[in-house]
C-alpha positions, 0 to 999 in steps of 0.5 A: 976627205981633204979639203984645200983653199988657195986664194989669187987676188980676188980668186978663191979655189976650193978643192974637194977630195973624196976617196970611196973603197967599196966592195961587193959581191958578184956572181954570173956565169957560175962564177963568183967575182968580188969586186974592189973599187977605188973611187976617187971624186975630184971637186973644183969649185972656182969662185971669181968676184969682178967688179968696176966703177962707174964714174959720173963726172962731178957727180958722184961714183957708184961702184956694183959688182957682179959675180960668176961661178962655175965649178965642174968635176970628174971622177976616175975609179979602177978596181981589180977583181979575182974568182972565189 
């Protein structure tokens, strides 16, 4: 697992990297597969911060900000097998 941060103005990013290799036994149809996998999980997490002022002519400002987040992911895996 490896993890980067990148920060862009008021934008942060996040990267997680997942590696998975498992293996497991199958059988069907009288033959017996063994199956690799390599699994690989991708995390981006986007972090943004927005904000602006409201401002009241010769009265006072008062700023809020408000903030959203998405983050989305997706996986790819490949595997190889062969007959015992």
């Amino acid at each position: 697992m490896s993890t980067t941060t990148t920060t862009t103005n008021n934008t942060t990013y996040f990267f997680y990297h997942y590696f998975y290799f498992y293996c497991y036994f199958y059988n069907n149809n009288n033959y017996n597969y063994y199956y690799y996998y390599y699994y690989y999980y991708y995390y981006y997490y986007y972090y943004y911060y927005y904000y602006y002022y409201y401002y009241f002519y010769y009265y006072y400002y008062y700023y809020y900000y408000y903030y959203y987040y998405y983050h989305h992911y997706y996986y790819y895996y490949y595997y190889y097998y062969y007959y015992l």
